[in-house]
Wavefront OBJ file of the C-alpha trace (Angstrom):
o trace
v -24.311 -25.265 -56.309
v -25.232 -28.758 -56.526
v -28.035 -30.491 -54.097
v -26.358 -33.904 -51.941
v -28.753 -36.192 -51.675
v -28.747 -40.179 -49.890
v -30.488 -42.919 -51.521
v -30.382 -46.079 -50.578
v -30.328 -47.793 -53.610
v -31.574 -51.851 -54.166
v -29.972 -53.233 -57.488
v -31.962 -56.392 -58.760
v -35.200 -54.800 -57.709
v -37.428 -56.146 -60.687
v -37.835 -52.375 -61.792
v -36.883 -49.177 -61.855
v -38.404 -47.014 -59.124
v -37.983 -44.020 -56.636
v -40.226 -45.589 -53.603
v -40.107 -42.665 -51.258
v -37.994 -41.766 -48.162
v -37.515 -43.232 -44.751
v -34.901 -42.581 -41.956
v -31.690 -44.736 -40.830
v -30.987 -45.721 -37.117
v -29.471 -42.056 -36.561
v -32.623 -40.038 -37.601
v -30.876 -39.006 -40.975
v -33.880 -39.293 -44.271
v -32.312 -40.974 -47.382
v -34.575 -41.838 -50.501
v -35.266 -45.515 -51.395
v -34.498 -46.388 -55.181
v -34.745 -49.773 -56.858
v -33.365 -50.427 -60.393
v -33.873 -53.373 -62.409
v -30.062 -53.844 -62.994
v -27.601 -56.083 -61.290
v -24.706 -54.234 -58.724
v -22.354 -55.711 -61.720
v -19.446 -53.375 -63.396
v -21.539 -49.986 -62.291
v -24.915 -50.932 -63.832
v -26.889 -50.235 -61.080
v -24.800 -47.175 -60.294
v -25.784 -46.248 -64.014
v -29.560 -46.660 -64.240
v -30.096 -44.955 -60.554
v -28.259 -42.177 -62.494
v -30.361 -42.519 -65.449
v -33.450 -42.858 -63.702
v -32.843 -39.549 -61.029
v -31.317 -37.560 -64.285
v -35.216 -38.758 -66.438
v -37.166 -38.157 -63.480
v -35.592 -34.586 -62.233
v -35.417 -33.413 -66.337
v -31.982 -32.929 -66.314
v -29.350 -34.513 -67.990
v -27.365 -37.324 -66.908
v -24.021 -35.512 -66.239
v -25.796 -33.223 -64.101
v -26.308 -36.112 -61.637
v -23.468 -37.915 -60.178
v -22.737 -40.341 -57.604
v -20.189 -38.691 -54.732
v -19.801 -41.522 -52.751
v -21.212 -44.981 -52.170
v -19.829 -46.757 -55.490
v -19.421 -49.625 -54.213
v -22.164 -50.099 -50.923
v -26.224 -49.769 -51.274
v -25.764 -46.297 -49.430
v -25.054 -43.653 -51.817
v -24.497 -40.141 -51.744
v -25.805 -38.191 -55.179
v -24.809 -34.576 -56.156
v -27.056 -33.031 -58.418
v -26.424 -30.029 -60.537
v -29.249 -27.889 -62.459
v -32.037 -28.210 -60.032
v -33.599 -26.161 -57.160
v -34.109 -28.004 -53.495
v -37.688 -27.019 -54.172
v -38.333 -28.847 -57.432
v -36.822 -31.688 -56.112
v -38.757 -32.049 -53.188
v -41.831 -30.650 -55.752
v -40.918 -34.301 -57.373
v -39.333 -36.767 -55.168
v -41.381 -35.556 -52.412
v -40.416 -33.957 -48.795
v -38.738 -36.216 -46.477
l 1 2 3 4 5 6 7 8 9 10 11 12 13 14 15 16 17 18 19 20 21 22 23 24 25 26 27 28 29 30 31 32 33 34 35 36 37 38 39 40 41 42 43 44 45 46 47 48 49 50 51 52 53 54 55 56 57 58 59 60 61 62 63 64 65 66 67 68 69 70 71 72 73 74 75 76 77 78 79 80 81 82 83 84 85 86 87 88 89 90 91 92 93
């Protein structure tokens, strides 16, 4: 069963980096990511997949991006891991 998951991601962000969670207008918790890349032919899409796949130990086809290709909002699925070693590593929102 995979794990959804909302990150708001910020391409362009100098580095790559998971920089904790905070809530939208409706209450909702999504995780703020910054990668180094540009938003240019699916880099950025690629290293926040790279960098959630290096930082949860898992590979990177066990993390995909479900919706959001194309906006800073994103919606991850994540195969492989349990919600409690995720929140052991990204933290509890």
């Amino acid at each position: 069963m995979a794990i959804r998951l909302a990150v708001r991601l910020t391409p362009r962000g100098g580095r790559d980096a998971i920089d904790g969670w905070a809530r939208d207008e409706k209450g909702q918790f999504y995780l703020k990511a910054r990668v180094a890349a540009p938003p240019v032919d699916g880099s950025a899409n690629a290293a926040l997949v790279l960098m959630m796949a290096k930082a949860l130990k898992i590979s990177r086809r066990s993390v995909r991006i479900a919706s959001g290709d194309q906006t800073r909002l994103k919606i991850l699925e994540i195969e492989g891991v349990a919600r409690m070693d995720l929140e052991r590593i990204l933290g509890q929102p």
